[in-house]
C-alpha positions as CSV (number, residue, x, y, z in Angstrom):
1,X,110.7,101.3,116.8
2,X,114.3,101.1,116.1
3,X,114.5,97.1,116.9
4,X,111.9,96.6,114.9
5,X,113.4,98.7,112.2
6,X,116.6,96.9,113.0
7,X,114.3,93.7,112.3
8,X,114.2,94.7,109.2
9,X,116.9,95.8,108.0
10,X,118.6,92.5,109.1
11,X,115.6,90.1,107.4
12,X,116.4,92.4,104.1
13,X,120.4,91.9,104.4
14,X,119.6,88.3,104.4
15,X,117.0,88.6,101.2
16,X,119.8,90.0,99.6
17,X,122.0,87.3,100.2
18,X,119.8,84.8,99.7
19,X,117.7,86.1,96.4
20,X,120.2,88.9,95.0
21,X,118.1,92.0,95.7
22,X,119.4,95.0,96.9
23,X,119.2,97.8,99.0
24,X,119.9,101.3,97.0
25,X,121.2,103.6,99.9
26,X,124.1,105.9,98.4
27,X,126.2,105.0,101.8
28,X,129.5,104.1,99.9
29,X,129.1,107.3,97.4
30,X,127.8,111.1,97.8
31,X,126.9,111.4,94.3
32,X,124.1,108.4,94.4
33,X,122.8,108.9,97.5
34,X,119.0,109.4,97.8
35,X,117.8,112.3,100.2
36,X,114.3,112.8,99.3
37,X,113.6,110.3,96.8
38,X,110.0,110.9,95.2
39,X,108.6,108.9,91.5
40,X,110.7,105.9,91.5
41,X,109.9,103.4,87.8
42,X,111.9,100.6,86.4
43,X,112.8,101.8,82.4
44,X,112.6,100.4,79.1
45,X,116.6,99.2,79.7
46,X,115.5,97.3,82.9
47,X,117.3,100.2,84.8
48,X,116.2,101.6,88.2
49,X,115.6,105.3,87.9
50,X,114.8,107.1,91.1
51,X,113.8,111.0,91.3
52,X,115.7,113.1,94.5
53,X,114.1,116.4,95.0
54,X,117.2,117.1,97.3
55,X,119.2,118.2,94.7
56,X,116.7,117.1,90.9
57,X,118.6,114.8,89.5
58,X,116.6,111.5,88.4
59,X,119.3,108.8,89.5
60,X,120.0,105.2,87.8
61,X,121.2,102.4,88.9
62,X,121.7,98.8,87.4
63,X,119.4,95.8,87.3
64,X,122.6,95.1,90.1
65,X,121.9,97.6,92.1
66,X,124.8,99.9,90.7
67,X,124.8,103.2,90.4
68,X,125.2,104.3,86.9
69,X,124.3,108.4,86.2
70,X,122.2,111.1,87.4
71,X,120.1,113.2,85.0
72,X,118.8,116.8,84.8
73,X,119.5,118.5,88.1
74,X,118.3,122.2,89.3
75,X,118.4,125.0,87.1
76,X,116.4,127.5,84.7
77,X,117.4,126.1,81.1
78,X,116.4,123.1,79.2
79,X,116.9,119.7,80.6
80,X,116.9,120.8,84.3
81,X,114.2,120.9,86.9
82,X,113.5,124.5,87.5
83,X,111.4,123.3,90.5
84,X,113.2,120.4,92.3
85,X,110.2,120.0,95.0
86,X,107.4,118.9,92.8
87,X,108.3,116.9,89.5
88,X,107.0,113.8,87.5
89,X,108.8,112.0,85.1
90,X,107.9,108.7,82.6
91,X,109.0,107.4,79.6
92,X,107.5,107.7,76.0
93,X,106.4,104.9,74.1
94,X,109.6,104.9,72.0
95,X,111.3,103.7,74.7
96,X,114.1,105.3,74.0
97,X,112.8,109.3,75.9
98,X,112.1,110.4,79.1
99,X,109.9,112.7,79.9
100,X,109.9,115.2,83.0
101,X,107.0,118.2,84.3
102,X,106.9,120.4,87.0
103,X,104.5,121.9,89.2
104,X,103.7,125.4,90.1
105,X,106.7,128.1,89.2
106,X,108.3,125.7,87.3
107,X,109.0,125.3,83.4
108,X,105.7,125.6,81.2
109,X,106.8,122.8,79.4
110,X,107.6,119.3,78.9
111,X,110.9,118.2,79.1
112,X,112.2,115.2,76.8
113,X,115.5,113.9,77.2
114,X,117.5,110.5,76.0
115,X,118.4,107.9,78.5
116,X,121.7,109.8,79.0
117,X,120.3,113.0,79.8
118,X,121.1,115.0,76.6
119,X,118.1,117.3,75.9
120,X,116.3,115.9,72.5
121,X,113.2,118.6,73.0
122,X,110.6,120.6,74.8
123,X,107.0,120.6,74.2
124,X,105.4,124.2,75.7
125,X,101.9,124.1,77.1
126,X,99.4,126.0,75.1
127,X,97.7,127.4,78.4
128,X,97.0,130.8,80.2
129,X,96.4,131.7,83.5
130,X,98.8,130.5,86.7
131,X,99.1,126.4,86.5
132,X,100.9,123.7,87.6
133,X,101.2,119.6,86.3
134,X,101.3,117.8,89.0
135,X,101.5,114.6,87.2
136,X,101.8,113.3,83.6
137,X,101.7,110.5,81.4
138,X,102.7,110.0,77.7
139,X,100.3,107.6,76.4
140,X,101.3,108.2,72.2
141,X,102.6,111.6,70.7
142,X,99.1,113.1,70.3
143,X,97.7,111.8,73.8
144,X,99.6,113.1,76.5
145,X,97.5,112.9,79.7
146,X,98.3,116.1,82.4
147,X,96.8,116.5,85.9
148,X,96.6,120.6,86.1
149,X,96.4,122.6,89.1
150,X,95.1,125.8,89.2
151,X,93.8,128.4,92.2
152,X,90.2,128.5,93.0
153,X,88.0,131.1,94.0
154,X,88.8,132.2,97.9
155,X,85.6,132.0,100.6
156,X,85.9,134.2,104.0
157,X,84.2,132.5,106.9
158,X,83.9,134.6,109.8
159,X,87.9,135.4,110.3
160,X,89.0,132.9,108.4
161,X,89.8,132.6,104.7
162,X,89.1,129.0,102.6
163,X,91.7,128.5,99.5
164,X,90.1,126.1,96.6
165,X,92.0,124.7,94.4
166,X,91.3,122.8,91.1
167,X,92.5,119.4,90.1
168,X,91.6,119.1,86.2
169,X,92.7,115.7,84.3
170,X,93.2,116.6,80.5
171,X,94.2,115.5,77.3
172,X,96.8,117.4,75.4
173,X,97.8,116.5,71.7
174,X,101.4,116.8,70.7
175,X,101.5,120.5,69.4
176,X,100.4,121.7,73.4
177,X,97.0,122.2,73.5
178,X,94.2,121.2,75.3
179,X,91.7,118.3,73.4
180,X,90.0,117.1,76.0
181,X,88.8,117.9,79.8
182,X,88.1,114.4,81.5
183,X,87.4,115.2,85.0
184,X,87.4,118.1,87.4
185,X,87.5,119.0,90.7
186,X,87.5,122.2,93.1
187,X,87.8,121.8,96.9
188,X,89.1,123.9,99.7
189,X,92.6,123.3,100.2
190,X,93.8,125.1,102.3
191,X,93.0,128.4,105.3
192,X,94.4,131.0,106.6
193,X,93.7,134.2,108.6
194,X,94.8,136.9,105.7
195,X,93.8,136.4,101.7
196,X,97.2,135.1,100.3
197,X,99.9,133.6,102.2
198,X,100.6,132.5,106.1
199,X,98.0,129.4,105.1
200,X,98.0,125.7,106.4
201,X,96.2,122.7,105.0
202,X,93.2,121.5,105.3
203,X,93.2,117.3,106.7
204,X,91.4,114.6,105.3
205,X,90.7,116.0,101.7
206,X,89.8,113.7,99.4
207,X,92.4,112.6,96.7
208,X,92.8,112.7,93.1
209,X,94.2,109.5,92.1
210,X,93.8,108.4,88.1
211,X,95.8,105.6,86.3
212,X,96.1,105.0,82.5
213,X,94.9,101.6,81.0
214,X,96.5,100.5,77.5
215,X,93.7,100.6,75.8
216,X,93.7,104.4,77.1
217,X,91.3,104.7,79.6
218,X,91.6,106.4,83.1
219,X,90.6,105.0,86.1
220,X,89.8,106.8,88.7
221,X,88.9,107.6,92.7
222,X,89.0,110.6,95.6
223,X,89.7,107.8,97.9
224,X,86.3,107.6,100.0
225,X,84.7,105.2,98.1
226,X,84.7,101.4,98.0
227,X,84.8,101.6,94.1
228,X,87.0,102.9,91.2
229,X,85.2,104.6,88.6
230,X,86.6,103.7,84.5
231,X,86.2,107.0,81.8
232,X,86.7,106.6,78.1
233,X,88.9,109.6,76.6
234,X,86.0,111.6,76.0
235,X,85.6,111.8,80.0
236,X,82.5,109.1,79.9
237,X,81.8,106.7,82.4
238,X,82.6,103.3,81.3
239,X,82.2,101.4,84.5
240,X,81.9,101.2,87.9
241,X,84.6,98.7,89.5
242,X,83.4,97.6,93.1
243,X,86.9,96.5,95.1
244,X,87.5,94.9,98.7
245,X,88.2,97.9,101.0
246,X,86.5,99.0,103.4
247,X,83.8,102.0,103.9
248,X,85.3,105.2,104.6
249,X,85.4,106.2,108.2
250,X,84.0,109.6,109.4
251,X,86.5,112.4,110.0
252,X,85.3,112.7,114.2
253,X,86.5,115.6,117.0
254,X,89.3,113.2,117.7
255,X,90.7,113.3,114.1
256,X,91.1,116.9,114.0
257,X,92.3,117.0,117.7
258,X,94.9,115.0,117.0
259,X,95.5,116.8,113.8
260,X,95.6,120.6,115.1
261,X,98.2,118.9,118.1
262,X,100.6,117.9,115.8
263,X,100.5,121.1,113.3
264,X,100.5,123.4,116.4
265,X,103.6,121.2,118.2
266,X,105.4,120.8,113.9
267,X,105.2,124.6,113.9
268,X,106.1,125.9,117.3
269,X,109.3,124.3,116.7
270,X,110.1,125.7,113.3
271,X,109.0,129.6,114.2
272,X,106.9,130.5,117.1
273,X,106.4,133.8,115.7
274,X,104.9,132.8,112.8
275,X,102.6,130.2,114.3
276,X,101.0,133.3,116.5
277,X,100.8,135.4,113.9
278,X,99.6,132.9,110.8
279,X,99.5,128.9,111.9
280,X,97.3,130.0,114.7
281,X,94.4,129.3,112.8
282,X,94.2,125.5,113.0
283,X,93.1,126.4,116.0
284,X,89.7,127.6,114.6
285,X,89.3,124.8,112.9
286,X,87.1,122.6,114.9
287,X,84.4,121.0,112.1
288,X,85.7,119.1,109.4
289,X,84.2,120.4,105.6
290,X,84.6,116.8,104.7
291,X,83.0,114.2,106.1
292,X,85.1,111.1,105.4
293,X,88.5,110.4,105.6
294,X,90.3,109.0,102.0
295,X,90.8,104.9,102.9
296,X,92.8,104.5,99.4
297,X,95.9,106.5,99.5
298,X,97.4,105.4,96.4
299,X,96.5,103.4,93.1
300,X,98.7,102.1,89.8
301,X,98.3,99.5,87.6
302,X,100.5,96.6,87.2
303,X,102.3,95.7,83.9
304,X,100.0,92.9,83.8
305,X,96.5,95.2,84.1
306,X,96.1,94.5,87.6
307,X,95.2,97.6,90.1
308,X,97.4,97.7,93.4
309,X,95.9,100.0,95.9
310,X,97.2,101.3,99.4
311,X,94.6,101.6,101.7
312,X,94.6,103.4,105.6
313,X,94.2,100.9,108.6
314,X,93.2,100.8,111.9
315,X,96.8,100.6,113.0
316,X,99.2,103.5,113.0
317,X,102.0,103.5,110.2
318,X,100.3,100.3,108.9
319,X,98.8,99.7,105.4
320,X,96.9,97.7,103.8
321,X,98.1,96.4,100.1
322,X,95.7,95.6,97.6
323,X,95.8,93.6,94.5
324,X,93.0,92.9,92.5
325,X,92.5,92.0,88.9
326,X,90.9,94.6,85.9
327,X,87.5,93.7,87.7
328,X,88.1,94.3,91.1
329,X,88.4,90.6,92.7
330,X,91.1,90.1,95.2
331,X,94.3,88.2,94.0
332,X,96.2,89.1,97.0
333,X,96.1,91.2,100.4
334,X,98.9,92.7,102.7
335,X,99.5,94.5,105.8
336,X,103.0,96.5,105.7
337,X,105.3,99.6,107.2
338,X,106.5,99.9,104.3
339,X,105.2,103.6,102.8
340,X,105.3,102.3,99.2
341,X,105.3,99.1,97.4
342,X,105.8,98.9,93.1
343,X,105.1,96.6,91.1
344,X,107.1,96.6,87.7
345,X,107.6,94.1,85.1
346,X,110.8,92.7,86.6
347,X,111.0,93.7,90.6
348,X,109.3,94.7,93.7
349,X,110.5,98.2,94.7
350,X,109.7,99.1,98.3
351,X,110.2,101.9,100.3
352,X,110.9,102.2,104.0
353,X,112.4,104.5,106.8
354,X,115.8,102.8,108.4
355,X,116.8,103.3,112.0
356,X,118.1,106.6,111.4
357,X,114.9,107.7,109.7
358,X,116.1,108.0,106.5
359,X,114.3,106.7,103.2
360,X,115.5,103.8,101.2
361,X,114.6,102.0,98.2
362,X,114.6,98.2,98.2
363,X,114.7,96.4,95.4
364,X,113.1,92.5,95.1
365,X,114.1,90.5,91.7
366,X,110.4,89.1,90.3
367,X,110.2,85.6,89.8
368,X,106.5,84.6,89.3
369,X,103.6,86.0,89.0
370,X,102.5,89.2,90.3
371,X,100.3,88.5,93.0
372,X,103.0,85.7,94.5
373,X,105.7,87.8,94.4
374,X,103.8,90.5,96.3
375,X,102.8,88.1,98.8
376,X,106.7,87.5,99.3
377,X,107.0,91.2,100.8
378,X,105.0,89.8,103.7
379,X,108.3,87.8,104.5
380,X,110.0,91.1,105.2
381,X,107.3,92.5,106.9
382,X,107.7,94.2,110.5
C-alpha cells in the first residue's frame, strides 16, 4: 500500500509542476494544517474553503493554493461551532455570507458570517423536541432546505434494544419555521444491550442522500436503487431518473462476519471493558434487518446540472465515479482510491490518504468541460 501511495503522491507532484495544481497539506504551517477535514466547496471569490473538525475552523486558501484565514473555531457564542464533530456549511445566494449548522447538542441556529468571519447574524430554529441538522442548504432567504435528525421510537428484541432514528428533509422560510416536510424516513440505527447508551451501529443502512437543482427541486436516493427519484417543493414526485449502476447486492453471512470482526478487533483495542460489558452485542447480530447493501455512497450536482455519483465496487477501497447528465445518461465513468472527488466551477478537488495515512486535499485547475476534466483524474489514479 505504501508504494502505491508513494505512486501517487509522486504522479501528483509532477501534476503540479506540470498543470499548476496543488496539494493543500498544512506541512510548512500549524495554523493551516488539515486534521480531519470534512465539507470542502470552492466560494463565490474562487477561494478554497475546507471545514476541520479537529479544532472547527473552516480554512481558506487561495486559487494558489495559499493559505489565507481560518473562520469560526470551537466555542458556545455566536460565530463558533459549538459542536466541532458534525457541522455543514454553504454560502447564500448573495455571495457575499456563509452559512454554518450543527448537529445534535450543538447551536439551534443558523449561523451567518461574512467571508472574513465577522458574525453578520443568526437565524434560530422554530422547533421543539431534541434535533439535530445534519445538513443544509440556502437556496433564497425564504427557502432554506435542512435535513433534521431526530430519535425514533426504541424496539426490544429478545436482549437486545433497536434505536430508530428519523431523517426528515424540510423547508424552512427565513423567520425559522417549518413550511414544508418533503420526505421522511425512520430506520433502526443503531443496538445495544441497555435502553440508552453503550450502543453500536447497525451496517449497511440505507442512506439519505438529496441534492438541490436551481430550479429548486431535490433529488433524491437511499442508495439501493438503480434510480434517483426528482420531488417538487411540495414533496411530489416529479420523476424517476434511471442511471448506470448496478443492482444492489444482498447484505449475506459474510458481510456481517466480516463486519462484527472488525467492530469486535476496533473495540478491544480502545477498552476491553467496555466491549464486554456494551460492544458485546454485535455479536448477537447475526441477520441483517436490511436486505441490500447502499451501491451509491454519495451524490451532488455539478455547476453545470450534471449528477456525479460514488458508487461501491467489487474491489476493496475502490470506487466507481459516475457522471451523468440531468437525465441519467453516462458522460463519463471512473474507477478511483480516492475517497472523494468535487466537481466545482473552476477545479477538481480530490481527497486521498498519503503514506502516513493522513487526509489531503488536492486541488486540479479546470480546463474544459466537466466530464473531460474528470476523466483527467484517471491519470492520477492508483
Amino acid at each position: 500500500m505504501k508504494i502505491l501511495t508513494f505512486a501517487l503522491i509522486l504522479i501528483l507532484t509532477l501534476l503540479v509542476a506540470i498543470n499548476g495544481d496543488f496539494i493543500i497539506s498544512g506541512e510548512n504551517n500549524p495554523e493551516e494544517d488539515l486534521i480531519y477535514p470534512g465539507k470542502i466547496l470552492e466560494g463565490p471569490d474562487k477561494n478554497i474553503y475546507i471545514y476541520d473538525s479537529q479544532d472547527a475552523f473552516i480554512k481558506v486558501f487561495s486559487p494558489e493554493g495559499k493559505f489565507l484565514r481560518k473562520i469560526g473555531g470551537k466555542g458556545e457564542g455566536p460565530g463558533q461551532f459549538k459542536r466541532s464533530d458534525a457541522a455543514d456549511f454553504g454560502f447564500i445566494t448573495d455571495n457575499k455570507s456563509i452559512y454554518f449548522t450543527e448537529y445534535f447538542q450543538g447551536h439551534k441556529w443558523i449561523t451567518f458570517l461574512d467571508f472574513k468571519g465577522k458574525l453578520k447574524k443568526t437565524l434560530k430554529y422554530d422547533f421543539t423536541g431534541n434535533y439535530g441538522i445534519l445538513r443544509s442548504f440556502i437556496h433564497n432567504e425564504e427557502m432554506i432546505f435542512l435535513q433534521r435528525e431526530k430519535s425514533g421510537k426504541e424496539i426490544r428484541k429478545g436482549d437486545i434494544y433497536y434505536a430508530h432514528y428519523i431523517s426528515e428533509l424540510i423547508i424552512m422560510n427565513g423567520k425559522g419555521k417549518e413550511t414544508t416536510t418533503i420526505l421522511t424516513r425512520e430506520n433502526p440505527d443503531t443496538i445495544s444491550f441497555i435502553r440508552s447508551g453503550g450502543d453500536t451501529g447497525i451496517p449497511f443502512n440505507p442512506l439519505f442522500l438529496w441534492a438541490i437543482t436551481k430550479r429548486g427541486n431535490i433529488l433524491f436516493t437511499d442508495g439501493t436503487e438503480n434510480h434517483l427519484k426528482l420531488f417538487n417543493q411540495q414533496g411530489k414526485l416529479l420523476k424517476i431518473i434511471t442511471i448506470p449502476v448496478a443492482q444492489p447486492q444482498p447484505v449475506t453471512k459474510k458481510d456481517l462476519g466480516n463486519w462484527r470482526k472488525n467492530r469486535k478487533e476496533a473495540y478491544s483495542r480502545k477498552n476491553r471493558s467496555w466491549y464486554k460489558e456494551f460492544g458485546s452485542v454485535i455479536e448477537k447480530y447475526t441477520n441483517s434487518i436490511f436486505k441490500y447493501k447502499p451501491s451509491i455512497l454519495n451524490m451532488s450536482l455539478t455547476p453545470a446540472g450534471n449528477i456525479l455519483l460514488q458508487c461501491r465496487t467489487e474491489k476493496k477501497d475502490h470506487f466507481d465515479y459516475l457522471l451523468t447528465d440531468k437525465n441519467g445518461e453516462l458522460l463519463v465513468k471512473i474507477r478511483s482510491l480516492f475517497s472523494k472527488i468535487i466537481i466545482t466551477e473552476n477545479y477538481i478537488i480530490v481527497r486521498y490518504l498519503n503514506e502516513d495515512e493522513e487526509t489531503k486535499i488536492f486541488i486540479m485547475n479546470r480546463k474544459n468541460s466537466e466530464e473531460k476534466d474528470l476523466a483527467k483524474v484517471k491519470n492520477i489514479n492508483m
